[in-house]
N, C-alpha and C positions, 0 to 999 in steps of 0.2 A: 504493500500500500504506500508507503514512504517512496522508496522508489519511481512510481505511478505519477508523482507531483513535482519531480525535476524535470527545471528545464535542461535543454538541450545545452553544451556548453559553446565557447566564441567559434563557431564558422571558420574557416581557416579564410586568408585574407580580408577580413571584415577589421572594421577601428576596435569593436571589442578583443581582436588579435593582437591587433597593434599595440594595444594599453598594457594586455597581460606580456609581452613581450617587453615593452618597457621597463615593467614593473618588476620581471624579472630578471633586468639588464642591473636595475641597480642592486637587487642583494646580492650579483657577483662581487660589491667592496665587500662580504663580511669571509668571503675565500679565508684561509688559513687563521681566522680571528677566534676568539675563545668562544663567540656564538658558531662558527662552522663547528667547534668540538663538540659541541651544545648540539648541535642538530645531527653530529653522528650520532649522541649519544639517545636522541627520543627515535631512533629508527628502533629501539625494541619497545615494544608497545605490548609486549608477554606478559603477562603477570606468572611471578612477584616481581619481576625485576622491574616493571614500569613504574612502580608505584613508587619506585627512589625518584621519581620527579616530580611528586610531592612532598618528598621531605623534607626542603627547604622551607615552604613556605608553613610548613605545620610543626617545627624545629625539633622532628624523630628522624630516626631512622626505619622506614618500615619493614625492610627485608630483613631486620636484625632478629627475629622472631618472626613464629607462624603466624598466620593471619587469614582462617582458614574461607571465613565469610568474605571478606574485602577478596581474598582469589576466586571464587566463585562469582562476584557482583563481577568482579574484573574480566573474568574469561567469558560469561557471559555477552557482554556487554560487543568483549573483541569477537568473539561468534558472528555476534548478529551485524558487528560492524563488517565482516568479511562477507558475509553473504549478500549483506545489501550492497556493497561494493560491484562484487561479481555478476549481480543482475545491471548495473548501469553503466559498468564498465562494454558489457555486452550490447546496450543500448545506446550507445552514445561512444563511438571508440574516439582517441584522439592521443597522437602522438605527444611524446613528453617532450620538455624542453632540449633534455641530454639527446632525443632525434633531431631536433629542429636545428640545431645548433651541434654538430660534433666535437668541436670547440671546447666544448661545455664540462665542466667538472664536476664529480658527485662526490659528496662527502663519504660516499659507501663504497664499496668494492660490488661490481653491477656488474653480471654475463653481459654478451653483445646483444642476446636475447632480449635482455629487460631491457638495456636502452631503448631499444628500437623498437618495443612493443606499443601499441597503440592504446595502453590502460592506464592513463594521464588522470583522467576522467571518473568519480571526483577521487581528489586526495587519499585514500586509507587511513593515510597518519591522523589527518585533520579529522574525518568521522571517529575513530576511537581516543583521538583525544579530546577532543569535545563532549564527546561520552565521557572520560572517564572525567572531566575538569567539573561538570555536572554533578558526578558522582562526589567526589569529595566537595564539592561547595553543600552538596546534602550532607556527607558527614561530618562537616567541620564549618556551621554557620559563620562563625566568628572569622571566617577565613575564606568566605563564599567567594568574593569578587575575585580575589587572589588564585581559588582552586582553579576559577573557570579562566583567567586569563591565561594561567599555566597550559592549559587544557588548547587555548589559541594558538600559545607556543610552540605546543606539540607538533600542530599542523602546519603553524608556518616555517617551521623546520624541512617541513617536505618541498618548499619554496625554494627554501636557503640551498637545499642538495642539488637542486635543478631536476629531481624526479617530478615534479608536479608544478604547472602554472600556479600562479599568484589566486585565481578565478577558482582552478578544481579545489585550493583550499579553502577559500570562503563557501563553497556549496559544502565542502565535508562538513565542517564544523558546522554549518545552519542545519544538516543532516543529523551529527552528531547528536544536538541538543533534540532535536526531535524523537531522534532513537531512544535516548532516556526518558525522555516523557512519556513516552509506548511502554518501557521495560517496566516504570515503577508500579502501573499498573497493573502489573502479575502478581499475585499472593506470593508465589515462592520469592521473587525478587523483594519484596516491601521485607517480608521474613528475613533475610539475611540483610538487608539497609540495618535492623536494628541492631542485630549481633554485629556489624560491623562496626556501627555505630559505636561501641562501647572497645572494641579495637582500638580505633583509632584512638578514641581516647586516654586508654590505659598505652597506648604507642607514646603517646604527647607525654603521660607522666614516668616513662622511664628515665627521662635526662639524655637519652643518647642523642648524636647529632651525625651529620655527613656533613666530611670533610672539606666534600665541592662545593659549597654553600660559597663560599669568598669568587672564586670562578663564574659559578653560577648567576653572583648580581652583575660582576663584569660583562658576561656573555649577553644578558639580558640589556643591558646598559648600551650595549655595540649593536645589538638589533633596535633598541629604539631609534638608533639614529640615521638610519637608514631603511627604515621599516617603508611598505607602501604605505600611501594613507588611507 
C-alpha cells in the first residue's frame, strides 16, 4: 500500500535531474572528511550494530549489552524496509549517481554490478533510517527531535557515498516515517515498543558511553555545511 502512493522519481534529463545532480555535485567537498567516515559507517543498518548510531545522542552504548526487544522492533522495521524497497525499486528503476558519473567515488567497496545497477530509487538507507530515527524518538521523548534527525542522517549518508540521489533520499525517509506509523499499529510491534522502552532506559543508566561521540559532532558539523537545503 505505501509503495502504491510514490511518485515516480526525476525523469532522466528533466531540471528535476538537473537539481539532484547539483545537489549531488556539492556533497563531493565532504570526500575523505570525518562525515565520509560517518557515512561509511550508517551503510550497516543490521541490528545490533545500527543502533550505535544512537548512542551519541542518548549518551549509552547500546551494543554493550542484549537488547532483545529494541533487535526485534529493529529487524522488523529493516524487513519491511527491504521489501518495500524491492517493490519500487522494480517500479521505478533509475541508475545511481556512481552510473551516471564513473568518476564518482563511494565511501563503500561496490561490485561493478551494484554500481551500475538501476536500484537508485528510493534510498534503502534513508527508508530504514527514518524508520529507525522514528523509532527511538518513541523510545526516548526527551531526545525525539534529535533521534529523528539522526535517523535523516542515516539517509543522507546514502547521498554522501554517491549510491543514491539527493531526491531517492528524501522519498526514503518520507517513506521511512510512514512505514513506522503502519508498524506501530500491530499488537506484536506496540508489545515490544514497551519492553524496549524500559531498555533503552536502563541502556541510559548504565554510565557507558562511545568513544566516537567527539568524531561524530565533527562529522555532523562538516555535513551541515555543505548539506543541500
Amino acid at each position: 500500500d505505501l509503495a502504491a502512493t510514490v511518485p515516480a522519481p526525476a525523469a532522466p534529463g528533466s531540471n528535476e535531474q538537473a537539481e539532484d545532480a547539483a545537489l549531488s555535485e556539492r556533497l563531493r567537498q565532504l570526500e575523505d572528511t570525518d562525515r565520509w567516515w560517518m557515512a561509511t559507517a550508517h551503510a550497516e543498518v543490521r541490528p545490533p550494530e545500527a543502533a550505535q548510531h544512537f548512542d551519541c545522542l542518548l549518551g549509552t552504548r547500546l551494543a554493550a549489552n542484549p537488547r532483545p526487544a529494541l533487535n526485534r522492533l529493529m529487524g522488523r522495521l529493516l524487513a519491511d524496509s527491504e521489501r518495500l524497497t524491492v517493490d519500487l525499486v522494480a517500479r521505478h528503476p533509475r541508475l545511481r549517481p556512481l552510473a551516471a558519473d564513473p568518476t564518482r567515488r563511494s565511501c563503500q567497496r561496490l561490485n561493478e554490478a551494484t554500481r551500475a545497477s538501476a536500484t537508485s530509487f528510493p534510498a534503502a538507507g534513508a527508508v530504514a533510517g527514518a524508520a529507525y530515527g522514528a523509532l527511538f524518538a518513541d523510545l526516548a521523548p526527551d531526545r525525539a527531535e534529535a533521534a529523528r534527525q539522526m535517523g535523516r542522517e542515516i539517509g543522507l549518508s546514502r547521498a554522501i557515498c554517491a549510491t543514491n540521489w539527493p531526491s531517492d533520499v528524501q522519498a526514503g525517509a518520507t517513506l521511512g516515517e510512514a512505514l513506522y506509523d503502519a508498524a506501530t499499529s500491530q499488537p506484536e510491534f506496540a508489545t515490544d515498543l514497551v519492553a524496549a522502552r524500559l531498555e533503552v532506559a536502563s541502556a541510559r543508566a548504565e554510565g557507558a558511553t562511545n568513544p566516537g561521540c567527539a568524531s561524530e559532532r565533527l562529522a555532523l558539523a562538516q555535513g551541515r555545511a555543505v548539506r543541500p537545503d
